[in-house]
C-alpha positions in Angstrom: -8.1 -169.3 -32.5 -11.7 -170.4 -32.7 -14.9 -168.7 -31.4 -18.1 -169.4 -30.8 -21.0 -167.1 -31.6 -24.1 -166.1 -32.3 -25.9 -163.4 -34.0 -30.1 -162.3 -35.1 -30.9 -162.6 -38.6 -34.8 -161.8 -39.4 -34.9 -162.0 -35.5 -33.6 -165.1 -35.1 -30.4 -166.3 -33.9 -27.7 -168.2 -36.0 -25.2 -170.3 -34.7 -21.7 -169.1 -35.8 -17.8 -170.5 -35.5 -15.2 -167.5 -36.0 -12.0 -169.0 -36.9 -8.6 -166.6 -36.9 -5.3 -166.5 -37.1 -3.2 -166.1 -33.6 -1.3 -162.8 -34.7 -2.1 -160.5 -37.5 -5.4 -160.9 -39.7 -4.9 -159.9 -43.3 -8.6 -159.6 -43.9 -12.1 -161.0 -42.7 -14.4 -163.7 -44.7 -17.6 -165.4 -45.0 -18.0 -168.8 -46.0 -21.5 -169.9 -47.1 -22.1 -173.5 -47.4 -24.2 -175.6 -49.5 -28.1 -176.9 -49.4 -29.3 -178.2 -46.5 -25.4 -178.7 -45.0 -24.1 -176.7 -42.5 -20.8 -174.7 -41.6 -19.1 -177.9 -40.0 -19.1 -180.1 -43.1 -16.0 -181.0 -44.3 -15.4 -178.8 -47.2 -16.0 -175.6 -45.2 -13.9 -176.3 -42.1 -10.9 -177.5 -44.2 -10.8 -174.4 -46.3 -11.3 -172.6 -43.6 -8.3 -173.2 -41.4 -6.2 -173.3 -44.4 -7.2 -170.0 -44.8 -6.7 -169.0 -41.5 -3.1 -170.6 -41.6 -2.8 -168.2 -44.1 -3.7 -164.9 -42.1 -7.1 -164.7 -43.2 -10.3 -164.8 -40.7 -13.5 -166.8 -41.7 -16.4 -167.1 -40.1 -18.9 -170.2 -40.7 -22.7 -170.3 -39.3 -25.6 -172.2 -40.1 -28.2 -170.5 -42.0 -31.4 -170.8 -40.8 -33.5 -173.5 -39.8 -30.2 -175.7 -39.9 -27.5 -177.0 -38.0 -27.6 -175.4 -34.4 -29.1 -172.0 -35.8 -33.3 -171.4 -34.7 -35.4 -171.2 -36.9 -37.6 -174.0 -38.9 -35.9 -175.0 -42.6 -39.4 -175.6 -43.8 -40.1 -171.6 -43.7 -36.5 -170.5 -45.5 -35.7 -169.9 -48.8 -32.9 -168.2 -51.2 -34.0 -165.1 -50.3 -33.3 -165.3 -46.4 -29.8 -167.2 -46.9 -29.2 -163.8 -48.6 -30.7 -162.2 -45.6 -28.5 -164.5 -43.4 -25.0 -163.7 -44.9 -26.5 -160.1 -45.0 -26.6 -160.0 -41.3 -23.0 -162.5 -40.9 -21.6 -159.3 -42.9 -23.1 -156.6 -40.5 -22.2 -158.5 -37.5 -18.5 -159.1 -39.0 -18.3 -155.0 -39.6 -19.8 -154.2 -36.0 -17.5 -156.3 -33.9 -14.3 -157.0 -35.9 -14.1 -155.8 -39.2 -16.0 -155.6 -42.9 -15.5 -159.5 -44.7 -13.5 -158.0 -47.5 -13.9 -161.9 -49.2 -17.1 -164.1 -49.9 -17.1 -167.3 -50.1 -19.8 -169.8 -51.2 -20.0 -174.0 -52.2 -22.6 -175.0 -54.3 -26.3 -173.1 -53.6 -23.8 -171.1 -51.0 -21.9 -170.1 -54.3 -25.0 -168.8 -55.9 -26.0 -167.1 -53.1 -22.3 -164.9 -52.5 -22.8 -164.1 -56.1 -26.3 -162.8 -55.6 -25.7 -160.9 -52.3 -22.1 -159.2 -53.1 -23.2 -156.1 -54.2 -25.3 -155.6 -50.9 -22.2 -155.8 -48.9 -19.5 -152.8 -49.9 -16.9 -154.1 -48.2 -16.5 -157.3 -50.5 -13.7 -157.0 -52.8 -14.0 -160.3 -53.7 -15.7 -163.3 -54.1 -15.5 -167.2 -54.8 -17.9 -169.7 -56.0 -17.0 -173.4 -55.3 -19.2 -176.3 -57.2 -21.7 -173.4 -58.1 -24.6 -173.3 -60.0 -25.3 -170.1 -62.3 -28.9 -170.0 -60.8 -30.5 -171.0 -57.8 -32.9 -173.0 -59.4 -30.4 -175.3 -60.0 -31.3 -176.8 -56.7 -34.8 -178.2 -57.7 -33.1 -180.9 -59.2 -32.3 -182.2 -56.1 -35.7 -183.3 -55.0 -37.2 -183.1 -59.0 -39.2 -186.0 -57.9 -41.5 -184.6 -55.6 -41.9 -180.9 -57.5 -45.9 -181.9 -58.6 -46.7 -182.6 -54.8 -45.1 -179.8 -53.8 -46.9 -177.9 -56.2 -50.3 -179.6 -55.6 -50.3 -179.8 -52.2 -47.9 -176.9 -50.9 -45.4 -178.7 -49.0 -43.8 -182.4 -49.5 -41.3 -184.5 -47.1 -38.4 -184.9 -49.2 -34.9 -186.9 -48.7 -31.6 -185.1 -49.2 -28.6 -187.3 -48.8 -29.4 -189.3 -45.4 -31.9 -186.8 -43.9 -35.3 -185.3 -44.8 -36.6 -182.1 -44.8 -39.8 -180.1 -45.6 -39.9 -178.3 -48.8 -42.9 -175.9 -49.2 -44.1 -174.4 -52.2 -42.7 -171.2 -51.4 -39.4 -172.1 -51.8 -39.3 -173.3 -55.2 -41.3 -169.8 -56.0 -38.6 -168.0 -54.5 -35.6 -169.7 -56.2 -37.2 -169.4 -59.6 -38.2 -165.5 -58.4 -34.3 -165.1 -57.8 -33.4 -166.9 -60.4 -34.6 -164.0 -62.8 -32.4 -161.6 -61.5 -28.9 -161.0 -63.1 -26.0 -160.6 -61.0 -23.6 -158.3 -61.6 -20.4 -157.6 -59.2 -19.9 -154.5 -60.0 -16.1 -154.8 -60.0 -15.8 -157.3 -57.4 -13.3 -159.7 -58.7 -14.7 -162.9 -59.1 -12.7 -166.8 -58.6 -15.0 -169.7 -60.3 -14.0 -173.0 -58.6 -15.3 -176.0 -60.3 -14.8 -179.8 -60.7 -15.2 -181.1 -64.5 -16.4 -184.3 -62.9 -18.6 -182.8 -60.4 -21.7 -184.9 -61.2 -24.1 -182.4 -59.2 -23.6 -179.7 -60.9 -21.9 -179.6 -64.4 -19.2 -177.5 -64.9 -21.4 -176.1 -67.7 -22.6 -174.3 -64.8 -19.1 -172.8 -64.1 -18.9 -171.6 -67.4 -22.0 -170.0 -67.7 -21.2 -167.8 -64.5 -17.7 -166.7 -66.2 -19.6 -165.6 -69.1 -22.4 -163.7 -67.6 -19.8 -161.5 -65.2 -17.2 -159.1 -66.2 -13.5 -158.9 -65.3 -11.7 -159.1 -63.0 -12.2 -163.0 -63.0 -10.5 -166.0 -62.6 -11.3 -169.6 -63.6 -9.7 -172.8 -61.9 -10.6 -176.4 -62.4 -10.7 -178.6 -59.3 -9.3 -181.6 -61.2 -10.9 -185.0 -60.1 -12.2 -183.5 -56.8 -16.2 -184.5 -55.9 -18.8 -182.3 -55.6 -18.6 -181.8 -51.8 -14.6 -181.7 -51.9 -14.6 -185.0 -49.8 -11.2 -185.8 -50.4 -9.1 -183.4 -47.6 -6.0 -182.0 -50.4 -9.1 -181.5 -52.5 -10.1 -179.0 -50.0 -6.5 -177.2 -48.9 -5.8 -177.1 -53.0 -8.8 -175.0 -53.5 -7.9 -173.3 -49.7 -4.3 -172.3 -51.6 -5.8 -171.3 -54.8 -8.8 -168.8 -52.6 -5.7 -167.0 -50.6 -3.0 -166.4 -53.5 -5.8 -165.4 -55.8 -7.5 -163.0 -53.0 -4.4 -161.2 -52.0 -4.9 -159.0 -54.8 -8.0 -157.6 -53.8 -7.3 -157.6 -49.9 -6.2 -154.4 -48.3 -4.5 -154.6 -45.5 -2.9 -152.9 -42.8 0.1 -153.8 -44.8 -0.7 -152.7 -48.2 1.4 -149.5 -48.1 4.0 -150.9 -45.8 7.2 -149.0 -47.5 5.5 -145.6 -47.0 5.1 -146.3 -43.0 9.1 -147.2 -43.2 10.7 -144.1 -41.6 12.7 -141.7 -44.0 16.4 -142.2 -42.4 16.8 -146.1 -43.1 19.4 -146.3 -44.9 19.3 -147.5 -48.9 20.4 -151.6 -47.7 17.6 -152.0 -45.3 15.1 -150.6 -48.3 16.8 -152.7 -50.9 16.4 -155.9 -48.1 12.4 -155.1 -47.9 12.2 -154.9 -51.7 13.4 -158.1 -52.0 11.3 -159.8 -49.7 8.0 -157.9 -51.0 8.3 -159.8 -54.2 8.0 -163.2 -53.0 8.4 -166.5 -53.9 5.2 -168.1 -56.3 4.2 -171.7 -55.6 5.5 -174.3 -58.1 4.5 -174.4 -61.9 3.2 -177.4 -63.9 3.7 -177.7 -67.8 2.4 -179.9 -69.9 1.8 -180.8 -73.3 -1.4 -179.5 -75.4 -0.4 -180.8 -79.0 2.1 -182.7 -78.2 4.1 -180.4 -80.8 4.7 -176.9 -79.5 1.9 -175.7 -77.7 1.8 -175.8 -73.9 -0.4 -175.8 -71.3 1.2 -174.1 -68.3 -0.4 -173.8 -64.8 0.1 -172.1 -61.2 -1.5 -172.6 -57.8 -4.1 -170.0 -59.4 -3.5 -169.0 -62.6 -3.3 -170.9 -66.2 -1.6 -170.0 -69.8 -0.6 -171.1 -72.7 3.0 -171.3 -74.0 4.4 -172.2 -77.8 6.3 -171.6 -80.8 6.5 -169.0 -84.0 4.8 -170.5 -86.3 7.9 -170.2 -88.5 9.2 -172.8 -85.9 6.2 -175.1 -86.6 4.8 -173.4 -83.7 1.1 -171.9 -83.8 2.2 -168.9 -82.3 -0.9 -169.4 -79.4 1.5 -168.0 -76.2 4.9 -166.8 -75.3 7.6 -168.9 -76.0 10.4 -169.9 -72.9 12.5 -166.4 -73.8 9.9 -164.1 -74.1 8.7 -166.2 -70.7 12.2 -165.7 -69.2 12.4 -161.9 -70.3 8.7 -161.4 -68.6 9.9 -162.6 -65.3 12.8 -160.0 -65.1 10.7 -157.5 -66.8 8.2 -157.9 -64.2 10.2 -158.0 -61.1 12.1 -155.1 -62.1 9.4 -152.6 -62.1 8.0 -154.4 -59.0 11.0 -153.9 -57.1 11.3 -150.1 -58.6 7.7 -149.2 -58.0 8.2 -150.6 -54.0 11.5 -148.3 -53.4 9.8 -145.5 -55.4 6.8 -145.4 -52.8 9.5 -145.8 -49.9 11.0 -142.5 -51.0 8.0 -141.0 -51.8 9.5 -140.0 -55.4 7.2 -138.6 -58.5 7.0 -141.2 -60.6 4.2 -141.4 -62.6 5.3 -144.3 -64.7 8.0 -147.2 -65.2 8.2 -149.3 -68.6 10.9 -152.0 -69.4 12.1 -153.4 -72.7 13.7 -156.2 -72.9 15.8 -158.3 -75.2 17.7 -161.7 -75.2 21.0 -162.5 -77.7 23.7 -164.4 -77.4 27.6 -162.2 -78.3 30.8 -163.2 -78.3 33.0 -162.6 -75.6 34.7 -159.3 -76.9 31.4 -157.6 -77.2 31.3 -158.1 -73.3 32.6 -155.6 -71.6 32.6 -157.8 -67.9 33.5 -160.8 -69.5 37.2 -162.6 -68.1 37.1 -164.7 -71.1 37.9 -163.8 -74.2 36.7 -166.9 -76.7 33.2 -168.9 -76.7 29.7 -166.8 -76.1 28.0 -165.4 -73.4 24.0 -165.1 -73.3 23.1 -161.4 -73.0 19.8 -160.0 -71.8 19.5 -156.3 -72.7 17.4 -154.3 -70.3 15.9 -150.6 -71.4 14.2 -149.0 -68.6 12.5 -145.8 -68.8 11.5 -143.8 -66.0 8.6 -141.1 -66.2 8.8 -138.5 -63.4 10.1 -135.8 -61.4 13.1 -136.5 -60.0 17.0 -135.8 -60.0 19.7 -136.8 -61.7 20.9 -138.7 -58.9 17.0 -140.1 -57.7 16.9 -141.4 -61.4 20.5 -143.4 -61.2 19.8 -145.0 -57.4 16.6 -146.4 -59.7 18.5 -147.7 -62.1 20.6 -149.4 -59.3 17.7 -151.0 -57.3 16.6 -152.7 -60.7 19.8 -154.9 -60.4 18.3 -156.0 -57.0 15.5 -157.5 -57.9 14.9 -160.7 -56.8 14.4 -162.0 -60.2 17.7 -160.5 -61.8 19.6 -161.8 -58.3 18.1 -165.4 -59.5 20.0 -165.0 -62.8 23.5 -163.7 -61.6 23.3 -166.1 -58.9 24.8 -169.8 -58.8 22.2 -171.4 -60.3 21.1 -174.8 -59.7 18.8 -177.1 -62.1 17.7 -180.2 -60.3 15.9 -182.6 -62.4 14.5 -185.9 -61.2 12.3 -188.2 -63.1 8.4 -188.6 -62.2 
């Protein structure tokens, strides 16, 4: 669903496009694009809808002086793009809801990352293609800084259109410049290209640096500076929404505890399973082409390897203690959920696990009585409350994980070559 609409910033009005999603919206965004674009270039309104196909709401508008917003570009600066998203923030909260997620490309990056903290409903934020200061952008018309500076205002040409550039302007970006951002706990995702040719990447890592966690780093591969190329765009749209979902509350957040008491145990254990859902694929590749892995998601990247008495250098995980993590995880996932359901005191839930491989007659469920059978050992220690009989159903609803239903399952390993 798209909407047009328009709202006063500094008393003038800005030209705005509200895109949703046609049923439920998970949260509310802002997207902030770069210098002297506008909210229809490509970039913007690809990650956009994907984001919208993904239940979030984002809402694009021209800052001021460009695009179909009033005002005169000539008179704006950094400080009243923060005044702009200040204002796309307070209309957002007056009419629908708070933006819970900020995003920005390029100067827009710089400028979510120096306006978060105003807005208290951002729980998190994304910077696409940024630079770790605004005054990054003088390099864009570096030619023409000395008339600027001599004569107050210069005609300048950016891409295939030209625009006034006053004195001011550069005095404010440098002004702003001066000013450290911190997020305050925001979570932060760092979107950058290492063959963006506008802005280095040695921008990128100078904003990880400065900022503390939560943050998250992801490397646009080959893409262009203005994310030209369209999967380019719905990657980086994919990475924003997994990553954000974290940070999002939602109507849905506490969806077991609205369940009503007298469902019975199979529709809980049913909703369990589908709470821990399905990741996107994973990509593994080689880092020393010996032991030591590089492994990747749609938004998160590790490294996997050897003991180093394995010839390994001992730098990640290896694929067991990878395998065991994936139970261990899912398990006290799946636990935690059916706890909140039953509203049961538990103040804490730890796994350990192990992997061996035992002879048949060490296993108990076992119909054959020669060869070996692979046996993962699973301790699980529950911290609360609760009864006997509380503590036992636990221990049942860890064999429905997802994860452990994966592994008792028929299995099937389908390999093709690339």
């Amino acid at each position: 669903m798209r909407e047009k609409l328009t709202f006063i910033s500094n008393g003038i009005s800005l030209s705005g496009l509200l895109e949703s999603p046609a049923s439920h919206v998970k949260a509310y965004a802002i997207f902030a694009h770069c210098f002297t674009c506008g909210k229809d270039i490509a970039a913007a309104t690809r990650i956009s809808r994907a984001l919208v196909a993904k239940g979030i709401a984002v809402l694009r508008f021209d800052f001021t002086g460009l695009g179909n917003s009033d005002g005169d570009f000539a008179n704006t600066n950094f400080s009243s793009n923060l005044a702009d998203l200040t204002a796309a923030a307070d209309y957002l909260a007056k009419h629908y809801q708070a933006p819970q997620l900020l995003i920005g490309h390029s100067l827009g990056g710089a400028a979510v990352l120096a306006v978060a903290n105003r807005i208290k409903s951002v729980n998190a934020v994304v910077a696409i293609a940024a630079p770790a200061k605004a005054e990054h952008v003088i390099k864009n018309f570096a030619d023409s800084v000395d008339a600027i500076k001599r004569d107050g205002v210069a005609t300048v040409k950016l891409g295939l259109r030209e625009f006034s550039i006053q004195k001011q302007f550069i005095d404010d970006v440098n002004a702003n410049s001066q000013h450290h951002f911190g997020l305050n706990g925001k979570a932060l995702l760092i979107l950058h290209s290492p063959v963006d040719t506008v802005v280095s990447i040695n921008e990128a890592e100078k904003i990880y640096s400065s900022v503390k966690h939560p943050k998250s780093f992801i490397s646009l591969d080959k893409a262009d500076h203005l994310l030209s190329n369209k999967a380019d765009a719905e990657y980086a749209a994919t990475v924003i929404s997994s990553w954000a979902d974290k940070y999002l509350h939602t109507d849905t957040d506490d969806v077991a505890d609205d369940i009503t008491n007298d469902i019975s145990d199979d529709a809980t254990d049913d909703a369990a399973e589908k709470t821990i859902t399905e990741n996107g694929s994973l990509v593994v590749t080689e880092k020393d082409h010996n032991f030591t892995l590089n492994v990747s998601s749609d938004s998160h990247f590790w490294l996997a390897d050897e003991p180093l008495a394995v010839g390994g250098q001992n730098l990640g995980p290896d694929p067991y203690e990878h395998l065991l993590a994936a139970l261990g995880t899912c398990t006290v996932m799946t636990m935690r959920m059916y706890a909140k359901h039953k509203k049961l005191a538990i103040t804490d839930i730890s796994v350990s696990l192990s992997h061996s491989k035992n002879y048949h007659q060490d296993c108990k469920n076992c119909d054959e009585q020669d060869g070996h059978v692979e046996l993962i050992s699973r301790k699980i220690k529950i911290v609360g409350d609760i009864s006997d009989e509380q503590r036992q159903r636990l221990l049942a609803i860890a064999d429905k994980c997802p994860v452990h239903k994966t592994l008792h399952s028929k299995l099937v390993v389908e390999t093709t070559a690339e």
